[in-house]
Structure formats: C-alpha cells, structure tokens
N, C-alpha and C positions, 0 to 999 in steps of 0.2 A: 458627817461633814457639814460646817456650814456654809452661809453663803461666799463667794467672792465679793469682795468691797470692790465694787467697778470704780466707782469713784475715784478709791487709792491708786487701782492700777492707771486711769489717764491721767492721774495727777504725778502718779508717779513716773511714768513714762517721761511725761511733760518735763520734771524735775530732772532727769538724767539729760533729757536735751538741752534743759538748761544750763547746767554742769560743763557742758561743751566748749560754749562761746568762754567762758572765762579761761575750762583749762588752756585748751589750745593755744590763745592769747599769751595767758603767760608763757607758754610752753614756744610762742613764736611760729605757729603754723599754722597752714588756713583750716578753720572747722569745717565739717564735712557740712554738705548739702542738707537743709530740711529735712528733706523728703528721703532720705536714707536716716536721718536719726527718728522718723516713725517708723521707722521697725523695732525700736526700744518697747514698742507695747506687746511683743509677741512673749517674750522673756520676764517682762513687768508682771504680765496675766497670769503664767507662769507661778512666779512665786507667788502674784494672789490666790490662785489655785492649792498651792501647799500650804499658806497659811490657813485658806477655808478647812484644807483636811484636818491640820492638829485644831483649830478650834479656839472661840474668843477665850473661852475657861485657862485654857493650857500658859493661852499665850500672855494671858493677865499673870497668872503664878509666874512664868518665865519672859520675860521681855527681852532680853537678850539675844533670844531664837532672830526676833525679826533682820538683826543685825550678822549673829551667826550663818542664818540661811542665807541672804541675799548676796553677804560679802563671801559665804562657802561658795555659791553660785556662780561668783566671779572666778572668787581665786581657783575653781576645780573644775571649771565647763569653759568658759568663753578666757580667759587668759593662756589657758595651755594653747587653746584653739588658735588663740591670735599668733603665739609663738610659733608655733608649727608653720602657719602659714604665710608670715614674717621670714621665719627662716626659708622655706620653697620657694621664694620669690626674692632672697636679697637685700630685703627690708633691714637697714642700717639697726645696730643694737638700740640705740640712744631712740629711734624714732620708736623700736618693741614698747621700751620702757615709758613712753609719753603715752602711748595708747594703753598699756596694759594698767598704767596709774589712772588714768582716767577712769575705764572700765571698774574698777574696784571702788573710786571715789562716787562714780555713778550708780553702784549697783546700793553701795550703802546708805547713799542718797537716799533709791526706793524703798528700802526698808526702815528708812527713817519716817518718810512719809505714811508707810502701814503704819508704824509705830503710831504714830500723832491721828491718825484715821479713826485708831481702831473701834 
C-alpha cells in the first residue's frame, strides 16, 4: 500500500463542496450549510485510502479506476442511502434526483482531482 495523497483528499473534498454552490443554484434550492459539506472529507479520505491500496503503478496503467471507483462510490454507497432515506421521510422524487445528481457529479469531481494529483 502506498501513501494517501492528503493533499487530493482536502482538495478534493474542497472540490465536491465546491460543486454545491453551482448545483443547487441551477437546481433552484438553497445549498446546504458549510459546515455539513465538511463532512465530504470523511468519504474523499476514503477513496484516497483505496486508491493508496491498488497503488501509483496500477493506477498509471488504468486511469479510469479513479473515475470508476469514486463514481462506483457514489452510484453503490451514498445514492441508494440517499434514496432510502428520501423515501422514509417523504422527500419529493424531483428533490431524490437533485441530490442524488449532485452526489455523482461530486463524487466524480474527486476522482478527478486524484486523477490530476496523482
């Protein structure tokens, strides 16, 4: 295993909160509070974590991985979770699918940043 690029991960974090202000905006709803979008570094460390285990070697032959893993991340962990908990509380469809775009747009975001990091 090598190291985590800590680096990627606050930039990358940083980058998903960035992501926010625009989606939302278009999207026509207020973005969430600061200080709830630092919790994006928990998830960001996360995948810098699995990118340290497959390794700079791997991930140079495959670049793709950074994209597959962050956007598998979304579409297999935190989007079903949105849904679920969208749906237990009532959360209008249209509002699932503004957050659940986001999350994907965001999660890609940080793998975009590993990418360019690496």
């Amino acid at each position: 295993m090598g190291p985590v690029n800590w680096i990627a991960v606050i930039l990358g974090a940083a980058v998903a909160a960035g992501i926010a202000w625009p989606w939302y905006a278009l999207c026509r709803r207020s973005v969430p509070p600061a200080w709830r979008l630092l919790a994006l570094f928990i998830p960001t460390s996360l995948i810098g974590h699995n990118f340290a285990r497959i390794g700079v070697d791997a991930l140079a032959v495959k670049p793709w991985l950074y994209w597959m893993m962050s956007g598998g991340f979304a579409l297999s962990i935190i989007i079903p979770a949105q849904v679920v908990a969208d749906g237990r509380h009532g959360v209008a469809w249209r509002e699932t699918l503004v957050d659940a775009g986001y999350w994907m747009v965001a999660f890609l975001g940080m793998g975009t940043v590993f990418w360019v990091l690496r």
